[in-house]
C-alpha positions in Angstrom: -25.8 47.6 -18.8 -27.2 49.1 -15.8 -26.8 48.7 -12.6 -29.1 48.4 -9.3 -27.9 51.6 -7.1 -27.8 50.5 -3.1 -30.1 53.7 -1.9 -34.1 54.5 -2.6 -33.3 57.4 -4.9 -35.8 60.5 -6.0 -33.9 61.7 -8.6 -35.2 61.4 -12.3 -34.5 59.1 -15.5 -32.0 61.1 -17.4 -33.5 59.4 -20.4 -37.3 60.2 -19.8 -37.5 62.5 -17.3 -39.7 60.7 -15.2 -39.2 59.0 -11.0 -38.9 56.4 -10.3 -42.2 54.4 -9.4 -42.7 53.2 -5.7 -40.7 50.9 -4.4 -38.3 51.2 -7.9 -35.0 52.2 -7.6 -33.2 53.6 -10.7 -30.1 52.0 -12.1 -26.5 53.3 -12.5 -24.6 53.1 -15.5 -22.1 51.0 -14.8 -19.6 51.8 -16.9 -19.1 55.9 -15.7 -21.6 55.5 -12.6 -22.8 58.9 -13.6 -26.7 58.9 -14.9 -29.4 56.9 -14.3 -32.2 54.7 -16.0 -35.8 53.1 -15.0 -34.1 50.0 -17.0 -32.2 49.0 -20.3 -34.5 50.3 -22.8 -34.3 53.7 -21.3 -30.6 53.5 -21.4 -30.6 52.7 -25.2 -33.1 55.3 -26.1 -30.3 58.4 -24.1 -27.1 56.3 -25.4 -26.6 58.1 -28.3 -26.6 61.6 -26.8 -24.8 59.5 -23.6 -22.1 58.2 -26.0 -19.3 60.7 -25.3 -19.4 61.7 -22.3 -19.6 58.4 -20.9 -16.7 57.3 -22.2 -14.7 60.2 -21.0 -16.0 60.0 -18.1 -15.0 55.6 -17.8 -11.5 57.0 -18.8 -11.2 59.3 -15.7 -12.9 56.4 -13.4 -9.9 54.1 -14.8 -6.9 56.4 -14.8 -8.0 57.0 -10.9 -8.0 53.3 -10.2 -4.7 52.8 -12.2 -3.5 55.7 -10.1 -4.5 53.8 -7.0 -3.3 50.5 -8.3 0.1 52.3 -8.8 0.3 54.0 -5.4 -0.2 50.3 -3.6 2.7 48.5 -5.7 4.6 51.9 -4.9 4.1 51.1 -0.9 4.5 47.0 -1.6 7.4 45.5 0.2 9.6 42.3 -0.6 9.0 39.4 2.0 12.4 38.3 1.3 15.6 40.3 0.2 18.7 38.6 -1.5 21.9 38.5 0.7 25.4 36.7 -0.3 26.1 33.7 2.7 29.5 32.1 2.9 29.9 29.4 0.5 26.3 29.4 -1.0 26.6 33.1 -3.5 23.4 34.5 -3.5 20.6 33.4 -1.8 16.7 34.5 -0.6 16.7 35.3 3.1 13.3 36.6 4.9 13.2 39.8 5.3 10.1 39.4 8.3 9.0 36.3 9.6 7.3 33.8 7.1 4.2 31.3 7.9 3.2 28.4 5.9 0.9 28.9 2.5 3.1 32.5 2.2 4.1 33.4 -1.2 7.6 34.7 -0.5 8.1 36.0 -3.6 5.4 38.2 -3.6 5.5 41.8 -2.0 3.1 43.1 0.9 0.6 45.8 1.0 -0.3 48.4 4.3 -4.4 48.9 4.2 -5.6 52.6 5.8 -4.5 51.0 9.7 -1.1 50.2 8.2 -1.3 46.6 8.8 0.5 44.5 6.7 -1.2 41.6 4.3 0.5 39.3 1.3 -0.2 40.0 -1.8 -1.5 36.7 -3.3 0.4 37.2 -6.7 3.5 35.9 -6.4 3.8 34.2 -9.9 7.3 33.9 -11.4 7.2 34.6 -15.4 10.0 32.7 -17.3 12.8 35.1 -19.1 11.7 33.5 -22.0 8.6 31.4 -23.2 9.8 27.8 -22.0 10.2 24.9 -24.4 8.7 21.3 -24.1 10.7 18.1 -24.2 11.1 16.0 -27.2 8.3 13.7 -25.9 5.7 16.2 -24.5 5.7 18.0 -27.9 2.9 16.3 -29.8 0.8 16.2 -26.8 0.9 19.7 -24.7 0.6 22.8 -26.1 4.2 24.4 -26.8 3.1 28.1 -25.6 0.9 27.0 -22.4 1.8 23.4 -21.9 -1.9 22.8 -21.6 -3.0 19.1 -23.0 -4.1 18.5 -26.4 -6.2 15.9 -28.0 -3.9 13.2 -29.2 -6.6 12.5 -32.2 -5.5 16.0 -33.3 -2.3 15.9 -32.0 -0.1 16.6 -35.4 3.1 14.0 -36.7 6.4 13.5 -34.4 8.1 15.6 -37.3 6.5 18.6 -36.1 8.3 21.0 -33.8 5.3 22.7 -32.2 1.7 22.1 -31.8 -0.8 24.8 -30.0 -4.0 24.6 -28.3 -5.5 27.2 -29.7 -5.5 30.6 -32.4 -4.2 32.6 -29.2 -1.6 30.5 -28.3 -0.8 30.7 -31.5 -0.4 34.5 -32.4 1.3 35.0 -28.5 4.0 32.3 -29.5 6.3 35.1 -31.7 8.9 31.8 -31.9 7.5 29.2 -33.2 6.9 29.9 -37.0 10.6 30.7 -37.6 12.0 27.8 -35.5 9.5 25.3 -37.4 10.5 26.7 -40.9 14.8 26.6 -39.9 14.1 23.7 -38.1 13.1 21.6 -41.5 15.7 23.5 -43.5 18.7 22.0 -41.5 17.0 18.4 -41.5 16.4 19.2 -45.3 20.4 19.9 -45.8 21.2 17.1 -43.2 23.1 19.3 -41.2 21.3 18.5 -38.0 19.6 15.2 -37.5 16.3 15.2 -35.9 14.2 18.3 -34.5 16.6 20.6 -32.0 16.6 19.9 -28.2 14.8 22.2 -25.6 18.3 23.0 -24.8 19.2 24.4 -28.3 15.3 26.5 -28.5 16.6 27.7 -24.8 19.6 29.1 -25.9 18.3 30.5 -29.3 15.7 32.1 -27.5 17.4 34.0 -25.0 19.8 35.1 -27.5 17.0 36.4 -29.9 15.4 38.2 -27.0 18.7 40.1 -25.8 18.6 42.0 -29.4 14.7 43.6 -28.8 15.2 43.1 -24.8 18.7 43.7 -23.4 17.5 43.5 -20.0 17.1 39.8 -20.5 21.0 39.4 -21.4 21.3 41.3 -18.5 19.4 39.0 -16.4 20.9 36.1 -17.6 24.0 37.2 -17.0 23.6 37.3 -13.5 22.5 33.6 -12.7 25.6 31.8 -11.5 27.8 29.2 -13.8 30.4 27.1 -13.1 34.2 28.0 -13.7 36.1 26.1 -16.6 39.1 26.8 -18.4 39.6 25.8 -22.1 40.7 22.3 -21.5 37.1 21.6 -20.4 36.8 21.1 -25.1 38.7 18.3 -24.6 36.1 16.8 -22.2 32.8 15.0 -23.4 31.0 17.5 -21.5 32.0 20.3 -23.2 32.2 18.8 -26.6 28.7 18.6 -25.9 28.2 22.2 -24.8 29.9 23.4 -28.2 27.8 21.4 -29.9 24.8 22.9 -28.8 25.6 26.5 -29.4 26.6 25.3 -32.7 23.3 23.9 -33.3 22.1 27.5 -31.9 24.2 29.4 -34.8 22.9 27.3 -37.5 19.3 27.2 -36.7 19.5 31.0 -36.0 20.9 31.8 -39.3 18.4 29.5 -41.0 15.9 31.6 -38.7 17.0 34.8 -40.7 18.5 36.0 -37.5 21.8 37.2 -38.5 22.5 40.0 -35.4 21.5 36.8 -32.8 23.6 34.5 -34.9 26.6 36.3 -34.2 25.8 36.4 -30.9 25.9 33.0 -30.8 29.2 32.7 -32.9 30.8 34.9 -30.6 30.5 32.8 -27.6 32.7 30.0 -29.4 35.2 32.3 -31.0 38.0 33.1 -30.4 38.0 31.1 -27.0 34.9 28.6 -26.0 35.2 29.6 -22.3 31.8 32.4 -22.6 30.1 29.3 -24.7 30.7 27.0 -21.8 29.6 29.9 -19.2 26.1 30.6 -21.0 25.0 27.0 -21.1 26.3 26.3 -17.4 23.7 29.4 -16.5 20.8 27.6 -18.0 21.9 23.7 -16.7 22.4 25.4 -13.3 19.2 27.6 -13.4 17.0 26.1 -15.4 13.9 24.6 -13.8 12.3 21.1 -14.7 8.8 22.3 -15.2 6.3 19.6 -13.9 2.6 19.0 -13.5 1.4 18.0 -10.1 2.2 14.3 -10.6 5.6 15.6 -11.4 6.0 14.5 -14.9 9.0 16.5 -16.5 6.9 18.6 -19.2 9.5 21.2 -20.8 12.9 23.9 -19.5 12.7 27.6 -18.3 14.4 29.7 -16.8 12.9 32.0 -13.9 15.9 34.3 -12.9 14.0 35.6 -9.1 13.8 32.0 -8.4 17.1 30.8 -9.5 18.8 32.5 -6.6 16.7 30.1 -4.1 19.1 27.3 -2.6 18.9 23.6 -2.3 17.6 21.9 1.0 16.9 18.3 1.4 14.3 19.6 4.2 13.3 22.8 2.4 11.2 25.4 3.9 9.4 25.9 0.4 7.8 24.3 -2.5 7.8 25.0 -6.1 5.1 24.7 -8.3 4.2 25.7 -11.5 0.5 27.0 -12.8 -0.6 26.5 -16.2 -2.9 28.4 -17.9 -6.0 26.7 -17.9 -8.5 29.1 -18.6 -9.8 29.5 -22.3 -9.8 32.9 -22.0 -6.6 33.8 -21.4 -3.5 31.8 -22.2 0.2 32.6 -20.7 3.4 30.2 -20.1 4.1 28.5 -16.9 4.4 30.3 -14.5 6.4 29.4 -11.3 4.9 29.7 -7.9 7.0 29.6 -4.6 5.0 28.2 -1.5 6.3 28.0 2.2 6.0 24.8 3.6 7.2 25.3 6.7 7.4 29.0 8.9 10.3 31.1 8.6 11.8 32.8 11.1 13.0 36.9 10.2 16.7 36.4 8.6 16.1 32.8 8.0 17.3 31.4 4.3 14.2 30.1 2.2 15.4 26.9 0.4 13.6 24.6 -1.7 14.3 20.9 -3.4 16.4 20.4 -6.5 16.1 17.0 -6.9 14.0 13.7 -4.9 14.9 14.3 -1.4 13.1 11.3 -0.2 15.6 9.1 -2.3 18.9 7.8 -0.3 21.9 9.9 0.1 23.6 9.0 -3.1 20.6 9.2 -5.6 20.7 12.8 -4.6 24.1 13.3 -4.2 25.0 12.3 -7.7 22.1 14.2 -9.3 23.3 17.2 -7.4 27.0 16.6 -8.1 25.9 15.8 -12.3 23.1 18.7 -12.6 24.4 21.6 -9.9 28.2 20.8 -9.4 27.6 20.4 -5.6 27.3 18.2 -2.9 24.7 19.1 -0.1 26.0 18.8 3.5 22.7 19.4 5.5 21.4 17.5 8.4 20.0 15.3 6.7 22.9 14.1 4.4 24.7 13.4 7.8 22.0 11.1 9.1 23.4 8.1 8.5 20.8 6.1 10.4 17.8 7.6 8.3 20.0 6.3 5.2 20.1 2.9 6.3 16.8 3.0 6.5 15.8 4.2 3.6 18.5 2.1 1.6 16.3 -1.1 3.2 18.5 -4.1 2.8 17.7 -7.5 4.1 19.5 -9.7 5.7 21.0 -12.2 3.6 21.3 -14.5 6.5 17.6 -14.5 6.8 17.5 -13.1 10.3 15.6 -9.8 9.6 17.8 -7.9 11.9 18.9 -4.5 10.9 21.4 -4.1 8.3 23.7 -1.0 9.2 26.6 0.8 7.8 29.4 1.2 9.6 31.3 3.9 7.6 29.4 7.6 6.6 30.2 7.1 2.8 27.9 4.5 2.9 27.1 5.0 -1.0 29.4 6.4 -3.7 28.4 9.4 -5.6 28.3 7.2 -9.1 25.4 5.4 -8.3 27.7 2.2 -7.8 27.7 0.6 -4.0 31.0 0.5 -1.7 32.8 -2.2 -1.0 30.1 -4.8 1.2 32.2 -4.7 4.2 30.7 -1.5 5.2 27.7 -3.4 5.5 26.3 -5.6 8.7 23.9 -6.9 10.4 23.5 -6.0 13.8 21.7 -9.1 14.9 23.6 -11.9 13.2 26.9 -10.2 11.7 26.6 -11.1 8.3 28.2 -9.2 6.0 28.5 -10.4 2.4 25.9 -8.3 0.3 27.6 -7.9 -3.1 24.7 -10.2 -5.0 21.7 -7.8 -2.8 23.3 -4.7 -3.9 24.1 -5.9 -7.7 20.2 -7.5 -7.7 18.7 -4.3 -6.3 21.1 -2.2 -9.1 19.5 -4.5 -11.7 15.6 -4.3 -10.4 16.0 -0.3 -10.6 17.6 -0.2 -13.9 14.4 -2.1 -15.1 11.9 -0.5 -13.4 13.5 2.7 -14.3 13.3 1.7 -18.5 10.1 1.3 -17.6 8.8 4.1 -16.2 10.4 6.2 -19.0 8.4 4.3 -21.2 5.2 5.4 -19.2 6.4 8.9 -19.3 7.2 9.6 -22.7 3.8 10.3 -25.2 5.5 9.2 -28.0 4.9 5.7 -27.0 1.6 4.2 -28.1 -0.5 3.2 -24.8 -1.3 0.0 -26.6 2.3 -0.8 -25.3 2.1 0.9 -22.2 -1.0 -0.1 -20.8 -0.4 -4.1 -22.1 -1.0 -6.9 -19.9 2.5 -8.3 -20.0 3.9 -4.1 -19.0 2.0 -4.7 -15.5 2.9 -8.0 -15.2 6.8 -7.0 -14.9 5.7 -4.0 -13.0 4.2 -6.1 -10.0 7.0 -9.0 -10.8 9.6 -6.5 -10.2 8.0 -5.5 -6.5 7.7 -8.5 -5.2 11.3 -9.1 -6.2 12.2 -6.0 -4.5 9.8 -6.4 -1.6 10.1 -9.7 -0.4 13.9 -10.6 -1.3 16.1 -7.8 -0.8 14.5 -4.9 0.8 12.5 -3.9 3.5 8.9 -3.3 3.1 8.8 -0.9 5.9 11.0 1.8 4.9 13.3 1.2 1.9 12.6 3.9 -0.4 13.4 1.1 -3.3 9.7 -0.8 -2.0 8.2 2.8 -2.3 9.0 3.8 -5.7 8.5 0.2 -7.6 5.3 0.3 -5.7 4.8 3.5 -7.0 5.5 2.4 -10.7 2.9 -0.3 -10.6 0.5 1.6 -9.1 0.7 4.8 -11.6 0.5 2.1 -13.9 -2.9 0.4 -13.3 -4.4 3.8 -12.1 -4.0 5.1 -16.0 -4.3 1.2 -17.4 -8.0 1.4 -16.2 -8.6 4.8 -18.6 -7.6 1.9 -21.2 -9.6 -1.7 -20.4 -13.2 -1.9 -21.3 -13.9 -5.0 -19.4 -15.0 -4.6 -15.8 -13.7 -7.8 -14.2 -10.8 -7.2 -15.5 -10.7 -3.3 -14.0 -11.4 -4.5 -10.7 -8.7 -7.2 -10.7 -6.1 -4.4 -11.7 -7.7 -2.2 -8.9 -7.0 -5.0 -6.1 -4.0 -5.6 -7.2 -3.2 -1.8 -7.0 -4.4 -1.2 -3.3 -2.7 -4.9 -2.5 0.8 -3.2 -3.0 0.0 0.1 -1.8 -1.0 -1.9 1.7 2.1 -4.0 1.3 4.1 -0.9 0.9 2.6 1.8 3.1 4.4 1.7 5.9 7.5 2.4 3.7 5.7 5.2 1.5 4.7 6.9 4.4 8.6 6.6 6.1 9.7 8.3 2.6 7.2 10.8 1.7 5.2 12.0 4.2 7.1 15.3 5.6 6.3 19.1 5.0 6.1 20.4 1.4 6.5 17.1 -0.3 3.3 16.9 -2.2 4.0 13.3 -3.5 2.3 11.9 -0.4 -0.6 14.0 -0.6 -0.7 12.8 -4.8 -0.4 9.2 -3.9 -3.1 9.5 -0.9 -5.4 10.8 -3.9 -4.6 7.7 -6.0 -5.3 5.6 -3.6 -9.0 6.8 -2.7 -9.8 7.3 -6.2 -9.0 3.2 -6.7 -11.2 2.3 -3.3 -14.2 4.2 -4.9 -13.6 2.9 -8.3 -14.0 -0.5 -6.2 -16.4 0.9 -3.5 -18.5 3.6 -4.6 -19.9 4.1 -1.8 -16.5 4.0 0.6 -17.1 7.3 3.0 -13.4 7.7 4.2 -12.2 7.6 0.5 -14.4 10.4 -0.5 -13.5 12.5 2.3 -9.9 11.3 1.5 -10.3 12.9 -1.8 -11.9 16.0 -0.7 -8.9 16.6 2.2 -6.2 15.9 -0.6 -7.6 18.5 -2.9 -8.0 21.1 -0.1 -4.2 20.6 0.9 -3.3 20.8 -2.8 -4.9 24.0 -3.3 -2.2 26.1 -1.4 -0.4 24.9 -4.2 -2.3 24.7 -7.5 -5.1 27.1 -8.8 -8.4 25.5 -9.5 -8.0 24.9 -13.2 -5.0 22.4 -12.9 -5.0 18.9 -14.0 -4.8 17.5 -11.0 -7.1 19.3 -9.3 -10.0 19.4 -11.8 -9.7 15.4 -11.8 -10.3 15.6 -7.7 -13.3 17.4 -8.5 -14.3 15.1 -11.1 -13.8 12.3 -8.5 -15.7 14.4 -6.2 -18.9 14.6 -8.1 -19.3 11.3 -9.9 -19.5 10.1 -6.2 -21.4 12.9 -4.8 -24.5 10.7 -5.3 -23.4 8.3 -2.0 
């Protein structure tokens, strides 16, 4: 095709021979930029005597800009360098001052006044394709993690489902692991389809034959030191057991060299089996959409050497393809939340950091093998807060601790004499904290219920699922905690909500939308105050999620609501530091933004 040149040019059609007329400019080729045309027909009359030399000529034009490309990744520089600090291993420090929205794990380039400027790739590619949980895997795509159509969605029996024919052919797993995968139910050696954990461990293991720089990799992430009486523990019964299940699906894989691999972990002594599966329960990342729902396991080595914070100065994200013309796995994208001084360590989340002090101790402590001792986890004021209790007595005043291990790292509360109020001195709260236990454990059976697509949403979305939701927040609400800051008001407030926001995708009658819809921004009124107290702080893109929710239900009430459009349209602004355009979340904010447009 060719293209308009910028300048009035005299020169002559190098298919007829002939100027330009007035005013006319003559077009390049644009593929070697090296004759020119009146217009296309021209350029298809001279393209057969044009043929060669153009495309030698396009080859020189791209081994220059490959040349060039080459040269600027040549002059790139980290924005962060890795540096061992006392009692953390290895960690990500700055190497130059960071500001927020910088991708620290990308390089930087100089331009011809050598200034510097980020490089706006700083995608992290997984060591190996990731794998989707058990009840993501009739639902996503197992290559991209993109949704699927649950009318074509194929049986719970099947291992993996893809989106498309290139998803397919890219995805050099999933054919063998399908075939072994029905062999050992076939023989009853294994009992049901193998756990991300297994696929993660097979894969890595297959890899390392074609690929030894990915043992290599791996082999660097950190693990935690056992010694062979750890067998005797359940734990590591059930770390031999998974590298079991590795051998035997990758023999029925046909992968004999990778199978011995796996074999040689567990024999003669278990200790290396125990090592390789700490590596990936250590460094493995929870991959989640925007509204973080767990989706599937990977394993992103550059990352992995980022520390915990429960203030981090960065965010982690991951992008999923969502372009139809090109499909890849997630990818994992490091944001910075907050500036970064030169030297300073960059640390992100690894669990709910708005949750009290011993939620995230113990998922720290169950998932990492360590107990965070930031500022934070010494604010034992905060904690109170956050934990919410009422006063039995019925005086509202302030119930405090008055011990720093308010909360034991089991999830089980300490004795109630470390418990008081400061305005009447009552004391006794074994039944609050024993109610509250039981309220969570409900609303959390719940919530995994919503969660998992495996379960029909004629049972998720039924009358009688909401009606426990909102009966289990005014429980929490009005008897035993706080409504302005205990995170347990927030999150079962958070449960019903997410609950009629996707129950509306689901009723056909309008009344009975619009009842759900009050109902919804009744509770999120009722618990904004302590939302706000939990979420809203830099890099915690929960707020700006549930700020979204909440404007997409006054429109569905008010279509014509000003603030919650411009709500919207802020939300999806801040979120793109974050996300690319083609993410779930935000191509349902554009959605939102044009079936409103109209007011």
């Amino acid at each position: 095709r060719p293209c308009s040149d910028n300048i009035m040019s005299s020169s002559l059609c190098d298919a007829c021979g002939l100027p330009p007329k007035p005013n006319q400019r003559l077009l390049n080729c644009t593929r070697c930029n090296s004759v020119k045309y009146h217009n296309s027909i021209c350029q298809r009359k001279h393209y057969p005597q044009h043929k060669k030399i153009c495309r030698q000529k396009a080859a020189e034009r791209e081994k220059k800009r490959a040349a060039v490309t080459a040269a600027e990744a040549a002059e790139a520089e980290p924005l962060v360098e890795c540096q061992s600090l006392t009692g953390k291993g290895r960690s990500l420090v700055a190497a130059s001052a960071l500001s927020v929205g910088c991708r620290p794990l990308a390089g930087i380039k100089k331009d011809i006044n050598n200034k510097r400027e980020t490089r706006e790739d700083g995608l992290c590619a997984p060591i190996v394709p990731p794998t989707l949980i058990e009840s993501m895997r009739t639902t996503r795509c197992t290559y991209c993690f993109q949704l699927i159509d649950r009318t074509n969605s194929s049986p719970t029996n099947v291992l993996h489902v893809h989106c498309s024919m290139e998803c397919r052919n890219l995805d050099r797993f999933w054919k063998k692991e399908q075939i072994a995968s029905m062999k050992l139910i076939s023989s009853r050696k294994i009992s049901s389809m193998p756990s991300p954990t297994v696929l993660m461990c097979c894969r890595i293991l297959a890899a390392s034959l074609t690929n030894p720089a990915v043992m290599a990799k791996y082999n660097e992430l950190c693990h935690n030191e056992v010694d062979d009486n750890y067998a005797n523990t359940e734990q590591g019964r059930v770390h031999l057991n998974i590298i079991t299940q590795c051998h035997h699906l990758l023999l029925a894989m046909g992968d004999i060299s990778a199978a011995k691999l796996a074999h040689d972990l567990i024999e003669p002594s278990p200790i290396l089996a125990f090592q390789f599966i700490s590596r990936l329960s250590m460094n493995g990342f929870s991959i989640c959409n925007a509204e973080q729902k767990a989706l599937g396991v990977g394993v992103y080595p550059t990352a992995s050497m980022i520390n915990h914070s429960c203030r981090p100065n960065a965010v982690q994200t991951f992008w999923l393809s969502g372009s139809s013309d090109h499909h890849y796995p997630p990818m994992l994208q490091i944001t910075m939340c907050r500036d970064a001084k030169e030297g300073e360590e960059v640390t992100i989340s690894y669990c709910d950091v708005s949750a009290p002090r011993h939620n995230r101790r113990k998922g720290l402590k169950t998932n990492y093998n360590f107990l965070c001792d930031c500022a934070l986890c010494q604010d034992t004021e905060r904690d109170d807060a956050l934990i919410g209790l009422k006063c039995a007595g019925s005086c509202n005043g302030r119930v405090r601790s008055s011990s720093s291990g308010l909360l034991s790292i089991e999830h089980t509360w300490d004795e109630n004499k470390q418990y008081h109020c400061e305005a009447c001195g009552y004391s006794n709260f074994e039944d609050s904290l024993k109610a509250i236990t039981k309220l969570m454990t409900r609303i959390e059976t719940i919530e995994a219920k919503l969660k998992d697509d495996s379960v029909h949403d004629s049972i998720k979305y039924s009358k009688s699922m909401g009606q426990d939701l909102k009966q289990l927040f005014d429980l929490m609400s009005k008897s035993y905690c706080h409504p302005q800051t205990s995170w347990y008001v927030a999150c079962s407030s958070d449960v019903f909500v997410h609950w009629c926001a996707n129950a509306l995708n689901h009723i056909s009658d309008e009344d009975e939308q619009l009842n759900i819809c009050h109902q919804a921004l009744s509770v999120l009124e009722k618990s904004r105050n302590a939302t706000k107290f939990c979420y809203d702080y830099e890099g915690d893109l929960t707020w700006l999620i549930k700020r979204g929710m909440e404007a997409k239900l006054r429109l569905f009430v008010n279509p014509v609501d000003f603030d919650a459009i411009r709500l919207v349209e802020g939300v999806r602004r801040d979120l793109m530091h974050y996300y690319p355009s083609t993410d779930e979340i935000i191509s349902s904010l554009d959605e939102t933004i044009r079936a409103y447009s109209y007011s």
